[in-house]
C-alpha positions in Angstrom: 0.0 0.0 0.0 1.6 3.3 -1.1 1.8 5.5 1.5 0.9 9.6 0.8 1.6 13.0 2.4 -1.6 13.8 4.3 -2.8 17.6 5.1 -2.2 18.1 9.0 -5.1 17.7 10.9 -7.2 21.0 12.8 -5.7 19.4 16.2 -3.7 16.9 17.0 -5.0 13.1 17.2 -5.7 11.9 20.4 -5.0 8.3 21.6 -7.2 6.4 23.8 -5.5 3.0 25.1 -6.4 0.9 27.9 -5.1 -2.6 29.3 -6.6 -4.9 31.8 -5.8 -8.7 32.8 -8.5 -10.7 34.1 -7.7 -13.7 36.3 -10.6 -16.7 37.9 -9.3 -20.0 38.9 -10.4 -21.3 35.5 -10.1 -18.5 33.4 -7.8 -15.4 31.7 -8.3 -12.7 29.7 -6.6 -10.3 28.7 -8.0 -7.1 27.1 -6.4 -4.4 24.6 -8.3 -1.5 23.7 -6.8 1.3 21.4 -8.7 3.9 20.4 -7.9 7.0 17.8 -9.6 10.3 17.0 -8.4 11.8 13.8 -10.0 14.0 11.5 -11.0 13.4 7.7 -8.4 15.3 6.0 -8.7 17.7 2.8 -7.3 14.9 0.6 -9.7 12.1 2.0 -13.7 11.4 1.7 -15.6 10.2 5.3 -14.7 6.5 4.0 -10.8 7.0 3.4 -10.7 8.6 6.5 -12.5 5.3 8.6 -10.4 2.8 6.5 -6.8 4.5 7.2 -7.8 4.9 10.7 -9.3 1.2 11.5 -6.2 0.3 9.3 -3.8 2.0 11.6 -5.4 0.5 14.3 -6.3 -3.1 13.7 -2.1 -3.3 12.6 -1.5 -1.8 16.0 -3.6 -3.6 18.3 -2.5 -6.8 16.8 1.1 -5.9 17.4 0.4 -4.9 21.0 -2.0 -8.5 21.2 0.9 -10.6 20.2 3.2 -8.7 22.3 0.9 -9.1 25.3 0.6 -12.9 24.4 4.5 -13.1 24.6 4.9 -11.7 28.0 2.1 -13.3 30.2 3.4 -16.8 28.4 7.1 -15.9 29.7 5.2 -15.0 32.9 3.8 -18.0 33.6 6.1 -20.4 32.2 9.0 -18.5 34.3 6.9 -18.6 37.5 5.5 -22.2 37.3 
């Protein structure tokens, strides 16, 4: 995917992330949530706009998911 020069946006972008670990005697979870505002820029339609930013995202919490993954499996194998 070619990447272009966007217009800077009328404020900067504000992230939103949160991180949690849920532990019962038969159960974890973890959860990841990232969140982005951003605006539409000149260049982009309402639809560009959506699909760069859930792009941005979904590559990012993925990365943080495997990350995560990694370090509560070191966790537990490492305090077993």
């Amino acid at each position: 995917m070619e990447k272009k020069r966007l217009s800077p946006p009328p404020e900067p972008t504000k992230v939103d992330i949160s991180l949690g670990f849920k532990s019962t005697f038969h159960y974890n979870s973890v959860t990841v949530n990232i969140g982005l505002t951003d605006y539409v820029r000149k260049e982009e339609n309402l639809d560009q706009a959506i699909d760069r930013v859930y792009d941005y995202i979904e590559a990012k919490l993925m990365q943080k998911m495997e990350n995560t993954r990694k370090e509560v499996e070191q966790f537990y194998v490492n305090n077993k």
